[in-house]
C-alpha positions as CSV (number, residue, x, y, z in Angstrom):
1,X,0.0,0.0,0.0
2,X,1.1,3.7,-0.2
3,X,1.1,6.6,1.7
4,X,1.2,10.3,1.1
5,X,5.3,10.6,0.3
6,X,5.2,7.6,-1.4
7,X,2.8,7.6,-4.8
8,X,4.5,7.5,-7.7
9,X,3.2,8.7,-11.0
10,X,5.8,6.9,-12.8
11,X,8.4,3.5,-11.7
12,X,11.3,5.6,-10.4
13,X,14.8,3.9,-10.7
14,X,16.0,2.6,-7.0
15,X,19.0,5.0,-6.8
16,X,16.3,8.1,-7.1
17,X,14.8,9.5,-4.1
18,X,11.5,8.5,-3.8
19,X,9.9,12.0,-4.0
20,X,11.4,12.4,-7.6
21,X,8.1,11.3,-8.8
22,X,6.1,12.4,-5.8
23,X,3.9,14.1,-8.8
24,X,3.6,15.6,-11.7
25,X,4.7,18.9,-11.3
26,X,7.7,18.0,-8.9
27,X,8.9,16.1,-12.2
28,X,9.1,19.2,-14.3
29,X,10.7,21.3,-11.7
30,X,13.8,23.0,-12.3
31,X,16.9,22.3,-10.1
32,X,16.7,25.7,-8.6
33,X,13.0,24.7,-7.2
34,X,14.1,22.2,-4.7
35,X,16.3,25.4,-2.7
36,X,12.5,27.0,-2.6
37,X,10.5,24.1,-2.1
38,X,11.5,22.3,1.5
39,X,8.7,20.2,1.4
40,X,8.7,18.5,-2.7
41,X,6.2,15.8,-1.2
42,X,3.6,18.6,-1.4
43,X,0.7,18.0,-4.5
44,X,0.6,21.2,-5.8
45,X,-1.2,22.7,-9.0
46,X,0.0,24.5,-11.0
47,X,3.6,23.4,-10.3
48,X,5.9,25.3,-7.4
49,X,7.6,27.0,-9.8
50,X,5.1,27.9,-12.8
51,X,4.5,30.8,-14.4
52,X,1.0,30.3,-13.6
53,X,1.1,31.3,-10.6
54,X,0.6,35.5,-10.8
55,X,-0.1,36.5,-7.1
56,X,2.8,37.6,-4.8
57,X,2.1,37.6,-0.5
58,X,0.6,41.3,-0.6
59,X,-1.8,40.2,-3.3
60,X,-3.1,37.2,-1.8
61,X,-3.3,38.6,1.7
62,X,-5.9,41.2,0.2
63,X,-7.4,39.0,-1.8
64,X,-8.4,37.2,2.0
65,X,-8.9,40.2,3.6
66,X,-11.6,41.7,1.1
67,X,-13.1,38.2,1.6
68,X,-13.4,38.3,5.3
69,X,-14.4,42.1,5.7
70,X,-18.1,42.1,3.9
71,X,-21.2,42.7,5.0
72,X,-21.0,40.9,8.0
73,X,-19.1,43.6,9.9
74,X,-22.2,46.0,10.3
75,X,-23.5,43.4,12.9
76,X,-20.3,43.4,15.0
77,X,-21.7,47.0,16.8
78,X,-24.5,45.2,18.7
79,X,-22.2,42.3,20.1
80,X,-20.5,44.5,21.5
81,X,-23.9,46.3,23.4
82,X,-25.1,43.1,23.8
83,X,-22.4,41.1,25.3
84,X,-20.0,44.3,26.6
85,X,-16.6,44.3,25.4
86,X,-14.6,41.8,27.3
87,X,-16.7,38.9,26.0
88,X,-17.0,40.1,22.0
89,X,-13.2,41.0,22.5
90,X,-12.2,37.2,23.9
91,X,-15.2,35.8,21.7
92,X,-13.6,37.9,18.7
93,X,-9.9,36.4,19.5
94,X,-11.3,32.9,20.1
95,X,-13.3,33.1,16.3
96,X,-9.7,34.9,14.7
97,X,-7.9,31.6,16.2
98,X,-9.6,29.2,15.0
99,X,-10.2,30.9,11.4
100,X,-6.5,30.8,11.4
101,X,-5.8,27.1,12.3
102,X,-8.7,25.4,10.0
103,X,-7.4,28.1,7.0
104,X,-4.2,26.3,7.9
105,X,-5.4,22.6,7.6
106,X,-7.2,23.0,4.4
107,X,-4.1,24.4,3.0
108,X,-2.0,21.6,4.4
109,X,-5.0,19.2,3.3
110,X,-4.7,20.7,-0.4
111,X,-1.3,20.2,-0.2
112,X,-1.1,16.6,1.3
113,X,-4.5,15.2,-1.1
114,X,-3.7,17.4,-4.0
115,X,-6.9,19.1,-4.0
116,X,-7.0,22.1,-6.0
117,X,-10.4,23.5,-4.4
118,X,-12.8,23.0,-1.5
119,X,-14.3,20.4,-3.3
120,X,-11.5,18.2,-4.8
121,X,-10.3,18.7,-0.9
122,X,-13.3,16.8,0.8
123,X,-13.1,13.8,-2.2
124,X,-9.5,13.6,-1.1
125,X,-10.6,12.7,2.3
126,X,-14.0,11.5,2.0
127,X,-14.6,10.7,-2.0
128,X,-16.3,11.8,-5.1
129,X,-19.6,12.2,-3.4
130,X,-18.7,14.2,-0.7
131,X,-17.4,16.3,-3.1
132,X,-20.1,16.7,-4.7
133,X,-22.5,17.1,-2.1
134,X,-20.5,19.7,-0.3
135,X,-19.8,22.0,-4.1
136,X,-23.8,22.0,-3.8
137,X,-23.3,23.4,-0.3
138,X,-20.9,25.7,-1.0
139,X,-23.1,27.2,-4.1
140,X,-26.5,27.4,-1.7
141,X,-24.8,29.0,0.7
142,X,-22.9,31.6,-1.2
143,X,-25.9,31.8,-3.5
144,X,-27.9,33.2,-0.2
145,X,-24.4,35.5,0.7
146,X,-24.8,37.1,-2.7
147,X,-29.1,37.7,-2.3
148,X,-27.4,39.5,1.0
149,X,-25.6,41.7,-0.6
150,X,-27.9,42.4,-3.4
151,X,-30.1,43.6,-0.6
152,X,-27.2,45.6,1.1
153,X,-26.2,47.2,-2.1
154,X,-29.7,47.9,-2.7
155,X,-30.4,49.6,0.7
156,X,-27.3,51.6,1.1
157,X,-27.0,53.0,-2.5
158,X,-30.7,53.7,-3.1
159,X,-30.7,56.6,0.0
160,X,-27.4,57.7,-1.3
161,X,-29.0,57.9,-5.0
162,X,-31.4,59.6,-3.7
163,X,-29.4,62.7,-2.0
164,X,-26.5,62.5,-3.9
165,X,-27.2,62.3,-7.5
166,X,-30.6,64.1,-7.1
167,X,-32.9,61.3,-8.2
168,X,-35.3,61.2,-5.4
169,X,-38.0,59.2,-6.7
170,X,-35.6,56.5,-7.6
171,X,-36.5,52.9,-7.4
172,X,-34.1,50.5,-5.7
173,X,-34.4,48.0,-7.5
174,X,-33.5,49.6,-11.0
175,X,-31.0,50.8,-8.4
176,X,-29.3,47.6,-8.1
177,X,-30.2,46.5,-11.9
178,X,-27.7,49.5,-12.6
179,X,-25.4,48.7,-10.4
180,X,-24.9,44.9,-11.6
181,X,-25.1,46.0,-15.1
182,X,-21.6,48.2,-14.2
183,X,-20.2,44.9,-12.4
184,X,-20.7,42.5,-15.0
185,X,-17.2,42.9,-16.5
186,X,-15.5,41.8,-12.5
187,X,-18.8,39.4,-12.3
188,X,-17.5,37.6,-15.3
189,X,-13.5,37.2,-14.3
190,X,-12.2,33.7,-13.5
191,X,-9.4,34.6,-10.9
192,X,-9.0,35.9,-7.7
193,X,-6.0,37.6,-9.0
194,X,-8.2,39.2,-11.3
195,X,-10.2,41.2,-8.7
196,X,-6.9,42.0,-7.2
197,X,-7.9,45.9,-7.2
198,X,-11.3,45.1,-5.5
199,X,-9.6,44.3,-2.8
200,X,-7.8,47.2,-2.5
201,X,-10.8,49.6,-3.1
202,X,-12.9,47.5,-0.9
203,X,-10.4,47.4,2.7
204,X,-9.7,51.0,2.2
205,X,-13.5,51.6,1.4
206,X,-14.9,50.3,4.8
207,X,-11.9,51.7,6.4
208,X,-13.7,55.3,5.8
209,X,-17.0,54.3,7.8
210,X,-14.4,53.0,10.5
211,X,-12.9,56.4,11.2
212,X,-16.4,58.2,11.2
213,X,-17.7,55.5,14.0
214,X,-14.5,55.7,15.6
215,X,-14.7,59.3,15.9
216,X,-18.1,59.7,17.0
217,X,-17.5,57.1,19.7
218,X,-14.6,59.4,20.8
219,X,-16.6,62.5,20.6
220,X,-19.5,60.6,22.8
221,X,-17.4,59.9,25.2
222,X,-15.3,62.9,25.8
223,X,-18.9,64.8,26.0
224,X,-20.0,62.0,28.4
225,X,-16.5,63.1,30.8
226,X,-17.7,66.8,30.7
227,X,-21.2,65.9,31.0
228,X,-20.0,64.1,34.7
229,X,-18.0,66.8,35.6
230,X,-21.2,69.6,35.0
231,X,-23.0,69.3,38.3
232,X,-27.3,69.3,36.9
233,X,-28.9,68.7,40.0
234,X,-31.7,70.7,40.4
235,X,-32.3,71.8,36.6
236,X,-35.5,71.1,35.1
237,X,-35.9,69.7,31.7
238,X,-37.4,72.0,29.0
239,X,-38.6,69.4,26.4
240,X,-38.4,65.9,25.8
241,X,-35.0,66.0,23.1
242,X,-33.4,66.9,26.7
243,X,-34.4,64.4,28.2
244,X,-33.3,61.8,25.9
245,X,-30.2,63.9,25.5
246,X,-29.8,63.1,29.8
247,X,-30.4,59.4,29.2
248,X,-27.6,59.0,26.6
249,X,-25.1,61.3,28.5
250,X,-26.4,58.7,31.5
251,X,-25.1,55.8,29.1
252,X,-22.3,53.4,30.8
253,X,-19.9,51.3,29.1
254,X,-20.5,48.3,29.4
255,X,-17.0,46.7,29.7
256,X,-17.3,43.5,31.6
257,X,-21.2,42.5,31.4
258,X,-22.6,38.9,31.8
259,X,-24.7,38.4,28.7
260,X,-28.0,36.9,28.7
261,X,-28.6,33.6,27.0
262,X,-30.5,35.0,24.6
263,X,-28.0,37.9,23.8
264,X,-25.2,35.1,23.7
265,X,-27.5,32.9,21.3
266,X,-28.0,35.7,19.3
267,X,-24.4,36.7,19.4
268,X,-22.6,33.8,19.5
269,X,-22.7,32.8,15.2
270,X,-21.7,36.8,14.7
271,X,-19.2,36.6,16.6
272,X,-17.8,32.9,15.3
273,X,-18.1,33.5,11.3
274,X,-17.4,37.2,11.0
275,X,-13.8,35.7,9.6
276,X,-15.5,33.2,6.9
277,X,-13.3,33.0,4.2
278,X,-12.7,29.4,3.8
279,X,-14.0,29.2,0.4
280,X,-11.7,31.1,-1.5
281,X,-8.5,30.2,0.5
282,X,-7.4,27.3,-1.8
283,X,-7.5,29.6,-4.9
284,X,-5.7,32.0,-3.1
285,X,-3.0,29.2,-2.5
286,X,-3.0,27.8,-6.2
287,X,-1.7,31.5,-7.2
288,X,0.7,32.1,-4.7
289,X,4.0,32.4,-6.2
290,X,6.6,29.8,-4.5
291,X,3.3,28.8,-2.2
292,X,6.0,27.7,0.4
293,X,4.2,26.6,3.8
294,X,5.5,29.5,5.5
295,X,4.7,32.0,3.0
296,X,1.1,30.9,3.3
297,X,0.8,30.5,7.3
298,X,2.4,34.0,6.4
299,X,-0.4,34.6,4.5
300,X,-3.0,33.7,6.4
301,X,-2.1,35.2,9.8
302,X,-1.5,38.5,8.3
303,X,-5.0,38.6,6.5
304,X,-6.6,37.6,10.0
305,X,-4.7,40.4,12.0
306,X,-5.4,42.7,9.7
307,X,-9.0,41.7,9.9
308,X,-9.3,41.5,13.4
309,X,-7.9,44.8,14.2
310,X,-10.3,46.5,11.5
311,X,-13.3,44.8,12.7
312,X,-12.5,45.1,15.9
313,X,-12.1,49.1,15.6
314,X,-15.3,49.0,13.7
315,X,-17.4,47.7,16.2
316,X,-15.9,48.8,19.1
317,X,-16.5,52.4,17.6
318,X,-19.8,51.4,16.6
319,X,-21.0,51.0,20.0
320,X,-19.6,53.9,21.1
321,X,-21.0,55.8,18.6
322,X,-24.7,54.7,19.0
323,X,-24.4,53.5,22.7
324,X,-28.1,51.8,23.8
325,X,-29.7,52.5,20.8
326,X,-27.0,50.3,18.3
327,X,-29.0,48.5,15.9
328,X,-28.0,45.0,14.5
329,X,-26.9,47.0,11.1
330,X,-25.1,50.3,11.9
331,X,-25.4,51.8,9.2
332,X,-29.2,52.5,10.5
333,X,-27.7,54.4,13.1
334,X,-25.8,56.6,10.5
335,X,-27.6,60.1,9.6
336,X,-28.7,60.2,6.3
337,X,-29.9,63.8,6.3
338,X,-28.4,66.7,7.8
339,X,-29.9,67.9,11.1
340,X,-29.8,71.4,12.0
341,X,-26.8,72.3,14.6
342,X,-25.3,69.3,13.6
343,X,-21.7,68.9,13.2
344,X,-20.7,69.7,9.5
345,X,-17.5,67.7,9.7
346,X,-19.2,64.6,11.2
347,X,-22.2,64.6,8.5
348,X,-19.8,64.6,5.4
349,X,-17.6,61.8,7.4
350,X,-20.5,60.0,7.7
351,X,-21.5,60.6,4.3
352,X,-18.1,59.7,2.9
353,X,-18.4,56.7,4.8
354,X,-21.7,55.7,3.7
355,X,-20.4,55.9,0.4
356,X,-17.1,54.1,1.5
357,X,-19.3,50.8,3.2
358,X,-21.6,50.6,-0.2
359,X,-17.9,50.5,-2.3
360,X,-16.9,47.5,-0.3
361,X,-19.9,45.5,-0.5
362,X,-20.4,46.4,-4.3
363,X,-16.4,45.0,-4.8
364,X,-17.0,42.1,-2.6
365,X,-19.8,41.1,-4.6
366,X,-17.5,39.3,-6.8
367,X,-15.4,37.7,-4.7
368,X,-18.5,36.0,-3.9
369,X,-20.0,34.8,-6.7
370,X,-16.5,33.4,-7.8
371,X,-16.6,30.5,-5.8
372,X,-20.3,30.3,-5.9
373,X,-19.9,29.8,-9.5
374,X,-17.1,27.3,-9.4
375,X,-19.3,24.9,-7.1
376,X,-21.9,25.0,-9.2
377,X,-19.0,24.4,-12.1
378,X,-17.6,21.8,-9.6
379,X,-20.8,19.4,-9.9
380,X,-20.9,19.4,-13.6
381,X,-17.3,18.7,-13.6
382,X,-18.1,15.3,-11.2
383,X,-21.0,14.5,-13.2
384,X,-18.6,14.7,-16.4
385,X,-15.6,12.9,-15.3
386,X,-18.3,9.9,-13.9
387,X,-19.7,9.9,-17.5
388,X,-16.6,11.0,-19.9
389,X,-13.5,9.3,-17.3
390,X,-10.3,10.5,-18.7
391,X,-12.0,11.8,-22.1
392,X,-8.8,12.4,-24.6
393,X,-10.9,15.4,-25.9
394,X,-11.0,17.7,-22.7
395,X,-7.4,17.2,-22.1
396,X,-7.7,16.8,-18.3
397,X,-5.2,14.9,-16.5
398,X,-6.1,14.0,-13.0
399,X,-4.9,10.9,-11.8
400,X,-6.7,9.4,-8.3
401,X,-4.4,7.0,-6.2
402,X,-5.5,5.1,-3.0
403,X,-3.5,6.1,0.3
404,X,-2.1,3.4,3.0
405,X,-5.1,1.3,4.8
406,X,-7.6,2.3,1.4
407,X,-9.7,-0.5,0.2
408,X,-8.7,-0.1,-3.2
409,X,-5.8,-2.3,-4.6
410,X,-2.6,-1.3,-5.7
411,X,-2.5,-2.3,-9.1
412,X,-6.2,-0.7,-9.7
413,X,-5.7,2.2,-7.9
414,X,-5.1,4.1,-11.7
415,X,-7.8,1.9,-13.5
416,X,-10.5,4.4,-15.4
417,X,-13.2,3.0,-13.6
418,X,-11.8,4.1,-10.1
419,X,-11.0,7.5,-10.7
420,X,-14.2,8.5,-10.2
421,X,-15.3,6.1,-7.4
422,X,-16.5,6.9,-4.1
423,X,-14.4,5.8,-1.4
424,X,-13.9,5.8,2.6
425,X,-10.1,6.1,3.3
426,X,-8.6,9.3,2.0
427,X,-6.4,9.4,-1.3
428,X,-4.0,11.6,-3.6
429,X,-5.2,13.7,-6.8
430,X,-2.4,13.5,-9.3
431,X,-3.0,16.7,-11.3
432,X,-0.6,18.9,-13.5
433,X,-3.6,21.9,-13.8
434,X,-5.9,23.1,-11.2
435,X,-9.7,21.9,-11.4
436,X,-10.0,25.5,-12.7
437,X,-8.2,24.7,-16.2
438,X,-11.1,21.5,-16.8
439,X,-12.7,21.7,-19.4
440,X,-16.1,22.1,-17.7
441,X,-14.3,25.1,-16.3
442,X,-12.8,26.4,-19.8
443,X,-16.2,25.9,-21.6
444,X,-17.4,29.3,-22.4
445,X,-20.6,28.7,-22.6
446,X,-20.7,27.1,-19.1
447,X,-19.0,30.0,-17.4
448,X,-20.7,32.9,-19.1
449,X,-24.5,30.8,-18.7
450,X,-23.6,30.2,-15.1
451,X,-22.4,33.4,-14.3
452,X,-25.8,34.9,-15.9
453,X,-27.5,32.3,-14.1
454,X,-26.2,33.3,-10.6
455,X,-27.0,36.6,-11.2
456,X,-30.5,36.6,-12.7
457,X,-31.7,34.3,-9.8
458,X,-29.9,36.1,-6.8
459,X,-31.9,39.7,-8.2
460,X,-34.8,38.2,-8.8
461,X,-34.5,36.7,-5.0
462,X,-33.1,40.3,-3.6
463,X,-36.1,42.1,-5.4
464,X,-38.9,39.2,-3.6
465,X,-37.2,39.5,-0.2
466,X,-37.8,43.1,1.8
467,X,-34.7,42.6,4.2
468,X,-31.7,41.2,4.7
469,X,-32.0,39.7,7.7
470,X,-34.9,37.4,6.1
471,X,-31.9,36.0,4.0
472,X,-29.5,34.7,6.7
473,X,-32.1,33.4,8.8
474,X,-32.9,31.0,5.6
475,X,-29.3,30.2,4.6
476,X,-28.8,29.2,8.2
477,X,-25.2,29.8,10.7
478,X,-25.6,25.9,10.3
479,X,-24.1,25.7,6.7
480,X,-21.3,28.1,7.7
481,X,-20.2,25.9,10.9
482,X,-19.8,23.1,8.4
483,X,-17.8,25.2,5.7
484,X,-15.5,26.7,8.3
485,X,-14.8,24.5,10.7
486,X,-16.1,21.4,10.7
487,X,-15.5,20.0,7.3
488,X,-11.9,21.1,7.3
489,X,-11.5,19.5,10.6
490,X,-12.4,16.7,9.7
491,X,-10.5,16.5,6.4
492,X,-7.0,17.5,8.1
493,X,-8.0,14.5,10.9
494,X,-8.8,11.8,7.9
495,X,-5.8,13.3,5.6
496,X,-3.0,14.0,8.0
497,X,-3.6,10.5,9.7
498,X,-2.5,8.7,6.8
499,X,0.7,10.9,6.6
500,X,3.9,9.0,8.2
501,X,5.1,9.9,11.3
502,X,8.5,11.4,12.2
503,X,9.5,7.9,13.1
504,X,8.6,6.3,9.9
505,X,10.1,9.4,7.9
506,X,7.3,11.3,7.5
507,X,6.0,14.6,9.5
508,X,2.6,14.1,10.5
509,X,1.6,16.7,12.7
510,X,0.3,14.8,15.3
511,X,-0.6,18.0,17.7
512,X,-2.6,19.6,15.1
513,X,-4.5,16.3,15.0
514,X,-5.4,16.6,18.0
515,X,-6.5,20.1,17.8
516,X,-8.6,19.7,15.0
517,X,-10.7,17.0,17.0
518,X,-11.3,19.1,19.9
519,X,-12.8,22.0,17.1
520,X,-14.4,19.6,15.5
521,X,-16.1,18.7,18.6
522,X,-16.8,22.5,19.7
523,X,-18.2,23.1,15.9
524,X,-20.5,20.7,16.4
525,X,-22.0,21.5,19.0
526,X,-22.2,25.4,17.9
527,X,-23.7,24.3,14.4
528,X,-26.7,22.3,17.1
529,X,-26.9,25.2,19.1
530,X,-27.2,27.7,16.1
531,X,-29.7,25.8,14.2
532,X,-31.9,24.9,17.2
533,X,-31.7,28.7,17.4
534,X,-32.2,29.7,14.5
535,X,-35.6,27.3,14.0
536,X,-36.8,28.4,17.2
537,X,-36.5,32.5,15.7
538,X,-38.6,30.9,13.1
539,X,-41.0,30.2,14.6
540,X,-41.8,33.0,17.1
């Protein structure tokens, strides 16, 4: 039987190291790629060293970033009021954590199985029809994501429309009609690396409506410290605005507050999927150039640093800002119109960032429906290869070999009939290409009729549904346990077990093992808790 540093491609002559012929693309390299590559076992596609590979470590960690920071973040204001700020602040470092270690393990997984997406990871572990059945999750759920932010683009931008271009009896939807009619040339690309300048528009976007919370929670509370040091006793109220003005100058921070259950339920799937982002992290990896381990734990810790400390400012500053009154989307605690005797400076902040929150969401829109369409591209592509295995006239090579303990026999393991056949014990994808150069994936009419198809059912969804929050109660926190923690935790425990040990001359990483148990464990139970939550909202 083999394991993961022994399959061979090819008989390799006995005074060869045996990880000449680890793969395809560790065949081809040249000799300066073993001084870059420490770890040549790795299946990678495209190759270490190809040319194929366009995206250097600033571009990638952006490319995560602008995936992470969406919509999402307008909700992290009322964690904060609800929970105080020592338990969304550990709750927050707990969620950044374990982002990090399972973007880690699917990496590693992609790496160890030679799968070149989400998909082609969970067949490595689990077989063709997990793979299939969790592309169909993966395209549900970011199919609801993107009827989100149709909504969100729809909401913010209409107002802004409105006061801003001088339409004011515009419709929102033509709004948004508009809006993806602009997009279609990003909706259509095929690469991350593509959308490369979304990414920078987008972080620096959101990073506008950070600074205006920010400062307005600063402002609140250095009128809160004069208001303690006036002393009012005594005074009478003229009117009612004063009195409300006395109840917010009354407001106390709320910095180490036992939440209720309900607040915690209610909490709980903000605070442990604001750093979702698992879908796009193995295309990130397949265009990393030298895609060293390091350079993408590199990666990925600097993406989720950067994203905690922006989310963090934003929704720390967001309760500030609005105090008691924070709503679960801040941006409803955001003027739209300018009161009299209000602060100039703050209105056109406000304004600016507005603007700055609708830029980001409109530019993450495609990030999204990337991967959404590449699941749905995904099935075809299983439902091919089952019915066309190894068809001479797509000129996809991907070669499927049994690891140690699999049921499979040697000498069948590269039979045409297997390549495609479900299986228990986890195995290796021989591939040159990623699943992205298939021809399912190259077909022209596939991507552009998908692409429409995404995009004509997600409107015609945002334009039946009035609010957002409708939307995520239907695509459920359940679906994102299971894409961010609990399928990759269970693919690194099925994968990396079949790696040798140090002993044996591997380097299993026996620790992490044990790591991704326990979260697989604590997933679980938060995917029970969520959707028993979740069902229960449903039906008050």
């Amino acid at each position: 039987m083999k394991n993961y540093q022994s399959i061979q491609t090819e008989e390799v002559p006995p005074s060869e190291p045996v990880f000449a012929a680890t793969q395809i693309n560790s065949s081809n390299s040249n000799n300066n790629n073993n001084i870059k590559n420490a770890h040549p076992q790795d299946h990678l596609a495209p190759p270490f060293d190809s040319p194929e590979r366009p995206s250097n470590l600033f571009v990638g960690t952006f490319n995560l970033i602008a995936t992470i920071v969406g919509g999402g973040v307008l909700s992290l204001p009322i964690v904060f009021e609800k929970c105080g700020i020592a338990f969304t602040t550990l709750g927050m470092i707990l969620s950044a954590a374990m982002t990090y270690a399972t973007l880690v393990m699917l990496c590693y997984c992609g790496r160890r199985g030679g799968g070149s997406s989400y998909g082609e990871v969970v067949r490595s572990a689990f077989g063709t029809r997990m793979e299939e059945g969790v592309s169909w999750l993966l395209f549900v759920f970011l199919w609801f994501v993107i009827v989100a932010y149709m909504i969100l683009i729809r909401d913010i931008w209409t107002p802004l429309v409105r006061q801003v271009g001088g339409w004011s009896d515009a419709d929102g939807n033509y709004v948004l009609l508009g809006i993806t009619v602009i997009l279609l040339p990003l909706l259509f690309q095929r690469s991350l690396h593509a959308l490369r300048y979304n990414c920078y528009i987008g972080s620096a976007s959101i990073f506008v409506l950070c600074i205006a919370l920010c400062r307005g929670g600063w402002q609140n509370l250095h009128n809160n410290d004069d208001h303690d040091d006036d002393d009012n006793d005594g005074d009478y109220y003229d009117n009612i605005s004063d009195i409300i003005e006395e109840e917010d100058n009354d407001f106390t921070i709320e910095y180490f507050k036992m939440p209720s259950l309900q607040d915690a339920l209610f909490s709980f799937p903000i605070l442990s999927l604001c750093f979702l982002c698992h879908f796009n992290i193995i295309s990130i990896q397949n265009a990393l150039h030298e895609p060293t381990r390091q350079r993408i734990q590199n990666l990925t810790k600097y993406a989720i640093l950067a994203s905690f400390l922006l989310m963090y400012s934003f929704g720390l500053g967001g309760y500030l800002y609005a105090r008691s009154s924070t709503e679960g989307n801040i941006l409803l605690n955001v003027p739209t119109v300018r009161e009299p005797g209000e602060d100039e400076a703050e209105y056109y902040l406000f304004l600016l960032g507005r603007i700055g929150c609708g830029t980001t969401i409109v530019f993450a829109w495609p990030l999204m429906l990337l991967p959404c369409r590449e699941s749905l591209l995904e099935v075809v592509d299983v439902w091919f290869h089952h019915t066309h295995p190894r068809d001479s006239t797509t000129e996809d090579e991907i070669f499927e070999v049994p690891a140690e303990g699999s049921p499979f026999e040697e000498d069948d393991a590269n039979n045409d009939d297997n390549v495609c056949s479900p299986h228990i014990k986890p195995s290796v994808l021989i591939r040159h290409d990623p699943i992205q150069s298939d021809y399912i994936f190259r077909n022209a009419l596939l991507h552009y009729g998908s692409t429409m198809f995404v995009i004509i059912t997600c409107y015609l969804a945002a334009v039946a549904v009035t609010g957002v929050a409708v939307v995520w109660s239907f695509a459920g926190s359940s679906m994102a346990f299971f894409i961010a923690f609990i399928l990759p935790c269970g693919c690194f425990v099925v994968i990396e077990s079949a790696v040798p040990t140090a002993e044996e001359g591997g380097d299993r990483k026996g620790g992490w093992i044990w790591l991704a148990r326990g979260m697989f464990c604590l997933s679980a139970v938060g995917a029970v808790v969520c959707t028993v939550n979740n069902t229960m909202s449903l039906w008050r």
